[in-house]
C-alpha positions as CSV (number, residue, x, y, z in Angstrom):
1,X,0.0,-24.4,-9.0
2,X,2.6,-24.8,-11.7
3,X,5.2,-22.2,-12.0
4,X,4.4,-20.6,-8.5
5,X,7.4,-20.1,-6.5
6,X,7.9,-17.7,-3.2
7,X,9.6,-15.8,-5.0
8,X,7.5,-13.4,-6.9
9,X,10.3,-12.0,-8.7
10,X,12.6,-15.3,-9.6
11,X,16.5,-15.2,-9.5
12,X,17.8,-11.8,-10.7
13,X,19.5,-11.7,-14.1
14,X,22.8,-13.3,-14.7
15,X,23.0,-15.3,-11.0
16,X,23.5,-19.0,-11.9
17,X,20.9,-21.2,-10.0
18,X,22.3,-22.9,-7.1
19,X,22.9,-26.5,-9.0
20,X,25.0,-24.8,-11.2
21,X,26.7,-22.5,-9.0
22,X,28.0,-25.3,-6.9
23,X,28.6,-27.6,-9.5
24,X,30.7,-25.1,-11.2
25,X,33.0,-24.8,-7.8
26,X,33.3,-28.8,-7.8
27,X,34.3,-28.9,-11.2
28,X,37.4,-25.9,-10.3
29,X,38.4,-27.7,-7.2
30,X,38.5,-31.0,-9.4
31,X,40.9,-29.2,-12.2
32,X,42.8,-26.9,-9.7
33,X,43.6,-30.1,-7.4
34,X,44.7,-32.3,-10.7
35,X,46.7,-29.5,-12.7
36,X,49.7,-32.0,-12.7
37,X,48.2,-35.1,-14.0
38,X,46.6,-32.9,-16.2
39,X,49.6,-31.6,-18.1
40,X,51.0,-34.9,-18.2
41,X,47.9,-36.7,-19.7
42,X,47.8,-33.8,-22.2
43,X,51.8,-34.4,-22.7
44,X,51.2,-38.1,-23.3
45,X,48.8,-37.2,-26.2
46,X,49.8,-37.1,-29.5
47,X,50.5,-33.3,-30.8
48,X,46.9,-33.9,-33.3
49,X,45.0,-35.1,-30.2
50,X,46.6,-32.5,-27.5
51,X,45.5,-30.0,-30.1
52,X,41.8,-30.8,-30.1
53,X,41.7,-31.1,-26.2
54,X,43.3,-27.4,-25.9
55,X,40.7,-26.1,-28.0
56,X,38.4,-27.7,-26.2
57,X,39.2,-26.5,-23.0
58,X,39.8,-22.6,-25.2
59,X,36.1,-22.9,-25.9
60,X,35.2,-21.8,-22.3
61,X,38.0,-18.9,-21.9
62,X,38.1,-17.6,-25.0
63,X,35.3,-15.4,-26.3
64,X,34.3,-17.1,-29.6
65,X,35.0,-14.0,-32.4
66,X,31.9,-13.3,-34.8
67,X,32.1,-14.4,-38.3
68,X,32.7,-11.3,-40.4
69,X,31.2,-11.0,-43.9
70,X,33.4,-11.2,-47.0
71,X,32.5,-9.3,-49.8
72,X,33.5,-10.3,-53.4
73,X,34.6,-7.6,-55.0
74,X,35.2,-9.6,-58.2
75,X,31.9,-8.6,-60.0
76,X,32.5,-5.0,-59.1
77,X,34.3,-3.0,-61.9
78,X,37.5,-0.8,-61.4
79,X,35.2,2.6,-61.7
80,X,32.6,1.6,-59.0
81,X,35.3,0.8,-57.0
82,X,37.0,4.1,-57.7
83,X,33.7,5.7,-56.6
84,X,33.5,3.8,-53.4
85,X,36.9,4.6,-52.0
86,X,36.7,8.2,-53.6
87,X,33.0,8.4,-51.7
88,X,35.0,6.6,-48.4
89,X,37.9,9.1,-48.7
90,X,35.2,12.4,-48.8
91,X,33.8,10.9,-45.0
92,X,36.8,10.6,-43.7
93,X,38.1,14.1,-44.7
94,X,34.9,14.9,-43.8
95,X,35.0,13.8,-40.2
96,X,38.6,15.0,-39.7
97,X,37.3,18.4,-40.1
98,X,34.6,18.0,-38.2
99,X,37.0,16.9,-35.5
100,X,39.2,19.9,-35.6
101,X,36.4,22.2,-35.1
């Protein structure tokens, strides 16, 4: 029967399946035992090439950010912006007394 398992209630959430679990250990004892040729492969690289490689490798430590929404305030005129950050200042007045009582 396809999809039937003994396992009723599958892998719980966030545990990597066992294929990836131990193919992610391989791939840290791989990188942990070869740190120095590492650095000097990366040295050897030209600064462009090194570059890319580091990002690369960034890619899996870093948290990628969101991308934020710019707004164009070029179509807006000088008295609708007044009245936003007048309407801005009022909330956080506002909430300053709010937070003192």
């Amino acid at each position: 029967m396809k999809g039937h398992t003994n396992n009723p209630n599958g892998r719980p959430k966030g545990k990597p399946n066992k294929i990836t679990g131990d193919l992610k250990k391989f791939l840290k004892t791989v990188i942990d035992n070869n740190q120095r040729q590492i650095n000097k492969d990366l040295k050897a690289l030209n600064p462009k090439d090194r570059l890319l490689i580091l990002e690369k490798f960034m890619s899996y430590v870093v948290p990628k950010q969101q991308q934020q929404q710019v707004i164009d305030f070029s179509h807006i005129t000088d008295a609708q912006l007044n009245d936003v950050i007048e309407g801005l200042t009022e909330n956080i007045n506002e909430n300053e007394q709010n937070d003192e009582v």
